[in-house]
CHARMM internal coordinates of N, CA and C (Angstrom, degrees):
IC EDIT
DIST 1 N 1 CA 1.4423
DIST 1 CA 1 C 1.5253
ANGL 1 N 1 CA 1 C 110.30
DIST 1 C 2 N 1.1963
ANGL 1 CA 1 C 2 N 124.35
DIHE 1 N 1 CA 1 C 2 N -76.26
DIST 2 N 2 CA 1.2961
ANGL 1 C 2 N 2 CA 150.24
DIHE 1 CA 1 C 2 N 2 CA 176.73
DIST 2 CA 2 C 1.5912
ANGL 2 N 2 CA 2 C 87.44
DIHE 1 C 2 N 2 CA 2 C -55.26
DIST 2 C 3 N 1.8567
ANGL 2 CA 2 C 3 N 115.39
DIHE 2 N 2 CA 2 C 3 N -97.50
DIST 3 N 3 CA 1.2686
ANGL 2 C 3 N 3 CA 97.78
DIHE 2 CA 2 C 3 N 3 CA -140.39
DIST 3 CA 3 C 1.8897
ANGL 3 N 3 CA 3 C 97.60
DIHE 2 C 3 N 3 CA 3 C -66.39
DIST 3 C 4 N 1.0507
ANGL 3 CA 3 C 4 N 147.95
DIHE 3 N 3 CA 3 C 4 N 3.35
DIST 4 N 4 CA 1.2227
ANGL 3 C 4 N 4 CA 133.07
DIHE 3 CA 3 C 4 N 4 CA -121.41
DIST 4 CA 4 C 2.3278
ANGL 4 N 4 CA 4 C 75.47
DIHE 3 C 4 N 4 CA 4 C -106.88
DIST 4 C 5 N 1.4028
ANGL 4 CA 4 C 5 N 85.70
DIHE 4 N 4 CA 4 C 5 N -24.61
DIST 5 N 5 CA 1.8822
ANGL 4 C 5 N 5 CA 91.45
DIHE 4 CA 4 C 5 N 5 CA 169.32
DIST 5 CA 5 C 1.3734
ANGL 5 N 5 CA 5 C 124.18
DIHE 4 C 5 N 5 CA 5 C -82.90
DIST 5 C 6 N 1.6273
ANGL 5 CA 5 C 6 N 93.25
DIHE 5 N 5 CA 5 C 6 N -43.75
DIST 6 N 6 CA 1.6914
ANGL 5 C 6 N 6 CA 87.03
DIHE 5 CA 5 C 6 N 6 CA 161.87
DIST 6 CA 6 C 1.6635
ANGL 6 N 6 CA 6 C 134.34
DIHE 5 C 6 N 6 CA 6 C -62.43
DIST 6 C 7 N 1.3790
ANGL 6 CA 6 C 7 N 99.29
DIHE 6 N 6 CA 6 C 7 N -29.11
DIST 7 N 7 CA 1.1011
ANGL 6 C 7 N 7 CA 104.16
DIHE 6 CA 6 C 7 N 7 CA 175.80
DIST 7 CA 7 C 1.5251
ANGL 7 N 7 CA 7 C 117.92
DIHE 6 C 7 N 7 CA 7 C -73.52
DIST 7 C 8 N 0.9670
ANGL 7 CA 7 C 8 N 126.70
DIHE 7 N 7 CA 7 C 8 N -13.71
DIST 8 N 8 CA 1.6096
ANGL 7 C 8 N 8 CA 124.35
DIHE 7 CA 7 C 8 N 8 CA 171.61
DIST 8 CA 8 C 1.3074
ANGL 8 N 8 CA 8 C 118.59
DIHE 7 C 8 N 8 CA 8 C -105.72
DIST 8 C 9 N 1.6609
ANGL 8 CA 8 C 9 N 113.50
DIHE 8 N 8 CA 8 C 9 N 17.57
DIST 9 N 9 CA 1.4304
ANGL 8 C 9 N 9 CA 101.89
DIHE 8 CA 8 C 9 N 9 CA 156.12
DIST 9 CA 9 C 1.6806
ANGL 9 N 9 CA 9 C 110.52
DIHE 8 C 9 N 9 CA 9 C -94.51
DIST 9 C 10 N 1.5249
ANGL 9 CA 9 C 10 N 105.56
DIHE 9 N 9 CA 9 C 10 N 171.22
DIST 10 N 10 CA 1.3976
ANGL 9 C 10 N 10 CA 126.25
DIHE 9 CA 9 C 10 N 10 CA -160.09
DIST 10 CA 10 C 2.1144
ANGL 10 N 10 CA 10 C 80.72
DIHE 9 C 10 N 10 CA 10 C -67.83
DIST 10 C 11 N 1.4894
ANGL 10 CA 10 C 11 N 72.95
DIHE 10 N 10 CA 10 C 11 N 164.71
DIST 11 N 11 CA 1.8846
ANGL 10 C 11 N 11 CA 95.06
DIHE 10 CA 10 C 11 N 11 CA -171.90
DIST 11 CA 11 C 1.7021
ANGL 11 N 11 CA 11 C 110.05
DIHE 10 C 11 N 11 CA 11 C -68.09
DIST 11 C 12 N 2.0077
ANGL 11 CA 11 C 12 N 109.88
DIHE 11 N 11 CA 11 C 12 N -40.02
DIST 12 N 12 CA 1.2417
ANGL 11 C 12 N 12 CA 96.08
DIHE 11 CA 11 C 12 N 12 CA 173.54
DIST 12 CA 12 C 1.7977
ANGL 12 N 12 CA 12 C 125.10
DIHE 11 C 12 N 12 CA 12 C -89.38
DIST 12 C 13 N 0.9002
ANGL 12 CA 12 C 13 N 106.32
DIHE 12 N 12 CA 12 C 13 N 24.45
DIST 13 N 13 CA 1.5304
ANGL 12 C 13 N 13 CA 114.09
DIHE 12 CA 12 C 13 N 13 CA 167.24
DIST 13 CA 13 C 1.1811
ANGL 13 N 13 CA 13 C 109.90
DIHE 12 C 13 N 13 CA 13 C -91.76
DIST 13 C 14 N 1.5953
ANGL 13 CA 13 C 14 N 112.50
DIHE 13 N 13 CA 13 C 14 N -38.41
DIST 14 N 14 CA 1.4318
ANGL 13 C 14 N 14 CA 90.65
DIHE 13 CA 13 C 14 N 14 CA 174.28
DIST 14 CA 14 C 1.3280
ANGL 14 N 14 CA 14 C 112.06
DIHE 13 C 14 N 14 CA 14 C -91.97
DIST 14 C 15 N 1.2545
ANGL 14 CA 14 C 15 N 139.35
DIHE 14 N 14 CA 14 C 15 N 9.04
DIST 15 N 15 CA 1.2397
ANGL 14 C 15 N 15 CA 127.67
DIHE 14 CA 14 C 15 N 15 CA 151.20
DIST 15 CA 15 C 1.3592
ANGL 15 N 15 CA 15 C 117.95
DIHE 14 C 15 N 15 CA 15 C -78.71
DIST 15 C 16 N 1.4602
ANGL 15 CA 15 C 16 N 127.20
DIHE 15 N 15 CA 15 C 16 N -37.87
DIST 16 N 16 CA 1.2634
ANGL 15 C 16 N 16 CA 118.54
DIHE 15 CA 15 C 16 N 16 CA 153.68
DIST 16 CA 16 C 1.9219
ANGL 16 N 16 CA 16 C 128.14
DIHE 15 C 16 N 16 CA 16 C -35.04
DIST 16 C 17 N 1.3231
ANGL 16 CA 16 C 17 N 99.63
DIHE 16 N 16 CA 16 C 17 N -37.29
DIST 17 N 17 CA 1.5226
ANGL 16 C 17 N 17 CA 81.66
DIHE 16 CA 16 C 17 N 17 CA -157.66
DIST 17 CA 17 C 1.9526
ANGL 17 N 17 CA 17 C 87.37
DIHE 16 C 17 N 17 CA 17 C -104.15
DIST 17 C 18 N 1.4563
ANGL 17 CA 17 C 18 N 113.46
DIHE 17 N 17 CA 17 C 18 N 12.17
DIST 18 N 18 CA 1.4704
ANGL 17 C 18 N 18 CA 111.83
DIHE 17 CA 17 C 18 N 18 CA 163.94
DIST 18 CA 18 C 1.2783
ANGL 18 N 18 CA 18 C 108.74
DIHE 17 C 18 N 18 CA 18 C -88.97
DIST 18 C 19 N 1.8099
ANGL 18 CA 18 C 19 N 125.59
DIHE 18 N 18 CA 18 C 19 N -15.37
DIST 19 N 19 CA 0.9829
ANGL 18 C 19 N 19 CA 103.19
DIHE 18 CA 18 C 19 N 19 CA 178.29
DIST 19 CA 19 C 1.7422
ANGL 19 N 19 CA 19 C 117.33
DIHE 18 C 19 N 19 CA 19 C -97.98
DIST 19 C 20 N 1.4990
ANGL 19 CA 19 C 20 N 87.97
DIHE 19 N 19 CA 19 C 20 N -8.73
DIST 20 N 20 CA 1.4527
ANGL 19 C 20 N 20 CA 92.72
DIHE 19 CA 19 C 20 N 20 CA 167.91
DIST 20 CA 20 C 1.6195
ANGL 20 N 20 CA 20 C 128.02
DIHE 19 C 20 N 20 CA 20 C -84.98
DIST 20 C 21 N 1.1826
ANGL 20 CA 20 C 21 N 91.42
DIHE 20 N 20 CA 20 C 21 N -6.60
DIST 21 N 21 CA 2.1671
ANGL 20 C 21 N 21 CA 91.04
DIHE 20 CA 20 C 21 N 21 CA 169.08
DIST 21 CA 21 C 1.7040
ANGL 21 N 21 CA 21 C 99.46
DIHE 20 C 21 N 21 CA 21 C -75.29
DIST 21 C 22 N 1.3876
ANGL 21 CA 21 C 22 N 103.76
DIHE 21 N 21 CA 21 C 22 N -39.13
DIST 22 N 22 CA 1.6983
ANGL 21 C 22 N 22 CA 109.18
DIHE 21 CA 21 C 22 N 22 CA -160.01
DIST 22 CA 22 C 1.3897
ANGL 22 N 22 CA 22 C 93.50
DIHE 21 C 22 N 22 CA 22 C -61.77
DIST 22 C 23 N 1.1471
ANGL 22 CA 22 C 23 N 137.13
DIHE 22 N 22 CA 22 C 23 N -64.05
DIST 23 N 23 CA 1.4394
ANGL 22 C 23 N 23 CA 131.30
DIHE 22 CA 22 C 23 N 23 CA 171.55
DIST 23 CA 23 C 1.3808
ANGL 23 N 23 CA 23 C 134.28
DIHE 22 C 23 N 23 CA 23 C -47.16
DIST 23 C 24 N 1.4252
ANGL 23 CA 23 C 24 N 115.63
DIHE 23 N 23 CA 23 C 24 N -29.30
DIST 24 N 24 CA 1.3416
ANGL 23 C 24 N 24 CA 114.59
DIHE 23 CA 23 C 24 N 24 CA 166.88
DIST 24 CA 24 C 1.4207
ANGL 24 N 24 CA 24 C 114.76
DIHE 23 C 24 N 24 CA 24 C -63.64
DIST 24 C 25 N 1.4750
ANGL 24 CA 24 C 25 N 98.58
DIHE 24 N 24 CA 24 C 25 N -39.52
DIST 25 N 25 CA 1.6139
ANGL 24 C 25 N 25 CA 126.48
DIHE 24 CA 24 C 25 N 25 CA -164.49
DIST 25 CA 25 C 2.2747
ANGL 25 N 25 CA 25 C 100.14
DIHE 24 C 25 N 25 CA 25 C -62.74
DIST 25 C 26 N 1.2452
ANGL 25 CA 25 C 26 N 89.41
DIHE 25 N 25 CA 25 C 26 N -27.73
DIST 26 N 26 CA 1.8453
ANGL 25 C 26 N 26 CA 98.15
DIHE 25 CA 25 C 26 N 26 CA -172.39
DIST 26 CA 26 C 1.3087
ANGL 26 N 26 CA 26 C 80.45
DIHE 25 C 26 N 26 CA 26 C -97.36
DIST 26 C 27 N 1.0069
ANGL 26 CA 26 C 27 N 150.87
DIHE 26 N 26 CA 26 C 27 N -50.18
DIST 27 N 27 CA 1.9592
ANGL 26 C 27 N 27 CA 136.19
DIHE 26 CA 26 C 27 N 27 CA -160.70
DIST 27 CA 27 C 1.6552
ANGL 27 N 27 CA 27 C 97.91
DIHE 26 C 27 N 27 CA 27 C -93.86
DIST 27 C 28 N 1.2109
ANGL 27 CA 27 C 28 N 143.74
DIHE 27 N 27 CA 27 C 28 N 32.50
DIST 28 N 28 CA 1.3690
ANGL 27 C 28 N 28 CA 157.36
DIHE 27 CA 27 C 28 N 28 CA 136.46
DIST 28 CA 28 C 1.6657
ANGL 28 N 28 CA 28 C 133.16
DIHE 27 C 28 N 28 CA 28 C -107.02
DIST 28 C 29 N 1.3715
ANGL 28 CA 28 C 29 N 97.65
DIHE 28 N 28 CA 28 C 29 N -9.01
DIST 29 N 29 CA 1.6781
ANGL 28 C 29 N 29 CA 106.33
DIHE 28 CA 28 C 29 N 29 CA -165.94
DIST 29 CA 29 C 1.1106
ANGL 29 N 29 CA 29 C 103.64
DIHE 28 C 29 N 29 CA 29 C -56.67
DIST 29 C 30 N 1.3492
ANGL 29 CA 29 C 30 N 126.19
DIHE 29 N 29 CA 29 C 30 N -80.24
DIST 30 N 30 CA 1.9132
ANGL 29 C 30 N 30 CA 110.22
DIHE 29 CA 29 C 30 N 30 CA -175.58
DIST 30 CA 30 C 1.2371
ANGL 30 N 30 CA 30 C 122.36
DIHE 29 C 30 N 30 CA 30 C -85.77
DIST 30 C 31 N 1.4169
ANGL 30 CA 30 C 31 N 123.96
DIHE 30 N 30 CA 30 C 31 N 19.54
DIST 31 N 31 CA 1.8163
ANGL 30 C 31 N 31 CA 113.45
DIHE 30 CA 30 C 31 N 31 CA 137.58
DIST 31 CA 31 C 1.1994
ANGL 31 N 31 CA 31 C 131.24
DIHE 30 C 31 N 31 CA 31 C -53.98
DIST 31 C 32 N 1.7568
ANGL 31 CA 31 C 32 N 97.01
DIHE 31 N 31 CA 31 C 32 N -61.85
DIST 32 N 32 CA 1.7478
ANGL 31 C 32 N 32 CA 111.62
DIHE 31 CA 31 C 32 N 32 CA -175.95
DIST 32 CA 32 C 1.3596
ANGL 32 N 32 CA 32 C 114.41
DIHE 31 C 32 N 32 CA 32 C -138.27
DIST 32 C 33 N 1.1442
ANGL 32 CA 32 C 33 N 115.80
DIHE 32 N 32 CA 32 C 33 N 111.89
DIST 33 N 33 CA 1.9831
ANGL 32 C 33 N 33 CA 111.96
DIHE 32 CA 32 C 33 N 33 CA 173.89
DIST 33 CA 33 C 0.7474
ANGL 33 N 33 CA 33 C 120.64
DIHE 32 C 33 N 33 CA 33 C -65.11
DIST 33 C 34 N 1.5141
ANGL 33 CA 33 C 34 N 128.72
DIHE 33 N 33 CA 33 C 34 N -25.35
DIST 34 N 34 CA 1.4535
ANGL 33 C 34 N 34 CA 117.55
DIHE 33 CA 33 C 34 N 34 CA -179.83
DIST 34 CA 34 C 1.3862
ANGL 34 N 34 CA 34 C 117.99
DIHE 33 C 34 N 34 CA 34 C -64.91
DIST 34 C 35 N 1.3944
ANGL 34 CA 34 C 35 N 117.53
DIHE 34 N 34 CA 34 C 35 N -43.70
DIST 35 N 35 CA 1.4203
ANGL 34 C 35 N 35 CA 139.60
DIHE 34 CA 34 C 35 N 35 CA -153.42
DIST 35 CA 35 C 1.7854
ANGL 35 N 35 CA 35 C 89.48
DIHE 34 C 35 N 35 CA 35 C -73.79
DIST 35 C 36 N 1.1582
ANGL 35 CA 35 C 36 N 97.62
DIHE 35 N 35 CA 35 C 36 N -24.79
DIST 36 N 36 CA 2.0875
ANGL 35 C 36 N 36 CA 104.03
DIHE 35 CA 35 C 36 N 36 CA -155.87
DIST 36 CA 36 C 1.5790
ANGL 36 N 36 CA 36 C 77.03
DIHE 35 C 36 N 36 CA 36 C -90.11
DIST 36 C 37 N 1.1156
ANGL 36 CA 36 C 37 N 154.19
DIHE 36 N 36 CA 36 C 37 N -48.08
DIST 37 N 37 CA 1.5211
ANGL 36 C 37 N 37 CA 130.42
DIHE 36 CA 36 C 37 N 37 CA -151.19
DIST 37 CA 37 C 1.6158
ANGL 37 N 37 CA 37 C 103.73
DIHE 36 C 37 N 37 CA 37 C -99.86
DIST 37 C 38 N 1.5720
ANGL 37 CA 37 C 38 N 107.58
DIHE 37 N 37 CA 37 C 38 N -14.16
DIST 38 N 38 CA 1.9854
ANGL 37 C 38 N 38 CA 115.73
DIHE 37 CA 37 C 38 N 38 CA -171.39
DIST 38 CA 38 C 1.9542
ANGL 38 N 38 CA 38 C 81.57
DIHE 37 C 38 N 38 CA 38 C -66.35
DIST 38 C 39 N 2.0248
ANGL 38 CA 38 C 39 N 97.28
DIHE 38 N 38 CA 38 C 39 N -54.81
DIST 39 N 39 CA 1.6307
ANGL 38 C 39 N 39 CA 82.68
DIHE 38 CA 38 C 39 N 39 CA -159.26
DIST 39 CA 39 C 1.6406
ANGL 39 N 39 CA 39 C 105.95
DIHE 38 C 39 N 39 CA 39 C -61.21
DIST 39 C 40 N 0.9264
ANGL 39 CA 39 C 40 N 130.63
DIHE 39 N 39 CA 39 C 40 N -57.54
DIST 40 N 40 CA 1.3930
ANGL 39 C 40 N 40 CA 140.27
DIHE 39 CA 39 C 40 N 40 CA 163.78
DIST 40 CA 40 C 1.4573
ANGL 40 N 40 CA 40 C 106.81
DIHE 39 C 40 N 40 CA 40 C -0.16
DIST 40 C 41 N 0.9943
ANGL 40 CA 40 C 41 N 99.10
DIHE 40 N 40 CA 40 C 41 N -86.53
DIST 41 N 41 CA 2.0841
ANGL 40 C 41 N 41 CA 112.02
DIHE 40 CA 40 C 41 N 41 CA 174.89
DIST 41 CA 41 C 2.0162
ANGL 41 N 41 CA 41 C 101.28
DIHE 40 C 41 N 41 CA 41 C -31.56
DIST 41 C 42 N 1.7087
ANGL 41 CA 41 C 42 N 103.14
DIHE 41 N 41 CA 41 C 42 N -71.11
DIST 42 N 42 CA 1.8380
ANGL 41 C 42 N 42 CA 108.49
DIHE 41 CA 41 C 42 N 42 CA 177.55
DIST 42 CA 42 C 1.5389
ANGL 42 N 42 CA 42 C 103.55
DIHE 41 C 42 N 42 CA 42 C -54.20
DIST 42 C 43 N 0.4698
ANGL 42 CA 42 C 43 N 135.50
DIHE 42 N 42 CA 42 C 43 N -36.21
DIST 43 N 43 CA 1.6572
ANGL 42 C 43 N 43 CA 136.28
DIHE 42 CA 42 C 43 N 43 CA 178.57
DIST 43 CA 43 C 1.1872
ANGL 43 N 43 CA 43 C 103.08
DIHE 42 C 43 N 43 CA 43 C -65.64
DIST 43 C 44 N 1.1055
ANGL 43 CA 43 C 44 N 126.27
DIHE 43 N 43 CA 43 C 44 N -59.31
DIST 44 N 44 CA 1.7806
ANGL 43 C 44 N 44 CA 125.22
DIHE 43 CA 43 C 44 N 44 CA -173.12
DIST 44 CA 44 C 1.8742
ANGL 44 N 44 CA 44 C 103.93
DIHE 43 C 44 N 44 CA 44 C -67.80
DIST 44 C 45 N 0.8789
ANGL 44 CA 44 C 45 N 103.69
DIHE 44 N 44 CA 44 C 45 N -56.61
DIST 45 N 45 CA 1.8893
ANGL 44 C 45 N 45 CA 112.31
DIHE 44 CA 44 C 45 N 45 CA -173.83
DIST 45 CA 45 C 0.9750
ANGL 45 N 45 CA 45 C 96.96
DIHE 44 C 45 N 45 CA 45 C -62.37
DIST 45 C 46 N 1.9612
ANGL 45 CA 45 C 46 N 140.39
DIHE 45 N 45 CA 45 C 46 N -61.25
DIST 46 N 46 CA 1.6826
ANGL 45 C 46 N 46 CA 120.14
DIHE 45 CA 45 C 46 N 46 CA 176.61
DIST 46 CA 46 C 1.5981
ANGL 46 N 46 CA 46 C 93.93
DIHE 45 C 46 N 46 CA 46 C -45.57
DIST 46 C 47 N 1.2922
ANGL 46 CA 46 C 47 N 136.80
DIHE 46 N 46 CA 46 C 47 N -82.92
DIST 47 N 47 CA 1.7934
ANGL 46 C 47 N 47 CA 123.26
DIHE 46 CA 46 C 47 N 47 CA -137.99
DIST 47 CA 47 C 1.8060
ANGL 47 N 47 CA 47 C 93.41
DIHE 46 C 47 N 47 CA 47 C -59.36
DIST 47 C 48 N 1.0046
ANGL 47 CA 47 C 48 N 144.46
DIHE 47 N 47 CA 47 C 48 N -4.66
DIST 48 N 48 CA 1.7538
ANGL 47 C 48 N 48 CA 129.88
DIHE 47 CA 47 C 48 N 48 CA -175.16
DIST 48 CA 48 C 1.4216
ANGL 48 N 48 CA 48 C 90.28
DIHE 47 C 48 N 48 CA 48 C -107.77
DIST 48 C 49 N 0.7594
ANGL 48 CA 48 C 49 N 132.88
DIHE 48 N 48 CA 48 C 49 N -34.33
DIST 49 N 49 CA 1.8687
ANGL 48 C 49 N 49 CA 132.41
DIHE 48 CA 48 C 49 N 49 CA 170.78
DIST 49 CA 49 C 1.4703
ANGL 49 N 49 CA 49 C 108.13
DIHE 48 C 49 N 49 CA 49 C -65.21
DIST 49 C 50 N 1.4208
ANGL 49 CA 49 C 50 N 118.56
DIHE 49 N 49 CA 49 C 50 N -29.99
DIST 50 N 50 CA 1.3612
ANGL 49 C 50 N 50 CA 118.68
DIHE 49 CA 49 C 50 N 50 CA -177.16
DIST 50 CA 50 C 1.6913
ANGL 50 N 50 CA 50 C 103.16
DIHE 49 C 50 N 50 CA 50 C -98.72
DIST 50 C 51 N 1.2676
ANGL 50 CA 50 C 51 N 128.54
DIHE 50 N 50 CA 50 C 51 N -13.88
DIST 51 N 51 CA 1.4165
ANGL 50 C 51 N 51 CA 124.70
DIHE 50 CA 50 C 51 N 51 CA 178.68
DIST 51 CA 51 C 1.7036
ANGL 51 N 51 CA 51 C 108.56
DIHE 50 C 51 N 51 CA 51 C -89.56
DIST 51 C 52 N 1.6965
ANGL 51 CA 51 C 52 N 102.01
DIHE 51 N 51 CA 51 C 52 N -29.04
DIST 52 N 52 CA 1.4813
ANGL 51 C 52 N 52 CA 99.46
DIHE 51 CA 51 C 52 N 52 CA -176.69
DIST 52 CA 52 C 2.0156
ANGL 52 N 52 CA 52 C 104.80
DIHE 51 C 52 N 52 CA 52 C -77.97
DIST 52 C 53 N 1.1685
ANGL 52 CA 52 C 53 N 102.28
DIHE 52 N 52 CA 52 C 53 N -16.92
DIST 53 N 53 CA 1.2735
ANGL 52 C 53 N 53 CA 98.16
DIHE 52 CA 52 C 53 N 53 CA -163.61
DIST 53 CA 53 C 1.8494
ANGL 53 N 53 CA 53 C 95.17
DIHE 52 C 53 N 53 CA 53 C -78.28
DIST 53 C 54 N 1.1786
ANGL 53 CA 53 C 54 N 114.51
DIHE 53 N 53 CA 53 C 54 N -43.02
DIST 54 N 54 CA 1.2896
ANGL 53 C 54 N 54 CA 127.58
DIHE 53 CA 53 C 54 N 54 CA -162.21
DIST 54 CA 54 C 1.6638
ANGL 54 N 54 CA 54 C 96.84
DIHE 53 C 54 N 54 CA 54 C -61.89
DIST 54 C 55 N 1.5342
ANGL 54 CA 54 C 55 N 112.68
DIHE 54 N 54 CA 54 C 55 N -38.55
DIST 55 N 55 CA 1.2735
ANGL 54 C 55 N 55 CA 132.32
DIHE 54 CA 54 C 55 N 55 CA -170.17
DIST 55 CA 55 C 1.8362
ANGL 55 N 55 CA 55 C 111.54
DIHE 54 C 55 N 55 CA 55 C -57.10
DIST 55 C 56 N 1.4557
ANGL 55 CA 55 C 56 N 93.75
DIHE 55 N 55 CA 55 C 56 N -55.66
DIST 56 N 56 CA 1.5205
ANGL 55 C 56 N 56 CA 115.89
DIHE 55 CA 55 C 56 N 56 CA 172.87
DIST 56 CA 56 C 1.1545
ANGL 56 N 56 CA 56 C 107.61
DIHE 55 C 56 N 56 CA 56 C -71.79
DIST 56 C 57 N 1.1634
ANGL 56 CA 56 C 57 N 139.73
DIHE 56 N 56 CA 56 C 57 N -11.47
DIST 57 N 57 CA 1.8874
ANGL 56 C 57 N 57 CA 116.79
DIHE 56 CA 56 C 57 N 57 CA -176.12
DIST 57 CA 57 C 1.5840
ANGL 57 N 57 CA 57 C 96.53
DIHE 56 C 57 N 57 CA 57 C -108.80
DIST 57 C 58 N 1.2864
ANGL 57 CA 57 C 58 N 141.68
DIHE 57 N 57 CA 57 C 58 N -9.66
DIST 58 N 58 CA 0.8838
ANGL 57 C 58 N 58 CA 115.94
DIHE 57 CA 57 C 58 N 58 CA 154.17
DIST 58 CA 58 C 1.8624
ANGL 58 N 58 CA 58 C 153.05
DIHE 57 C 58 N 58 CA 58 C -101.78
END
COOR INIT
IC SEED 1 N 1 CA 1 C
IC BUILD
């Protein structure tokens, strides 16, 4: 469902929007931890979803 969409976007979107959790994730750190390690975690899994994909198409 979920990833079956993520997975069919282009490779730099999901590096785009991994680099955009990581930044939200640094402009949230000492408000809320939770929110800082959820983006942390989406941030890490989009860029390995986007390296395996990049990995496989060529």
């Amino acid at each position: 469902m979920i990833f079956s969409s993520i997975k069919n976007l282009k490779t730099i979107y999901l590096y785009l929007l991994s680099v955009l959790c990581f930044v939200l994730a640094n402009l949230i750190r000492d408000e809320n931890i939770i929110i800082y390690y959820v983006l942390l975690v989406l941030g890490l899994g989009l860029f390995i979803i986007g390296i395996t994909k990049k990995r496989n198409t060529k």
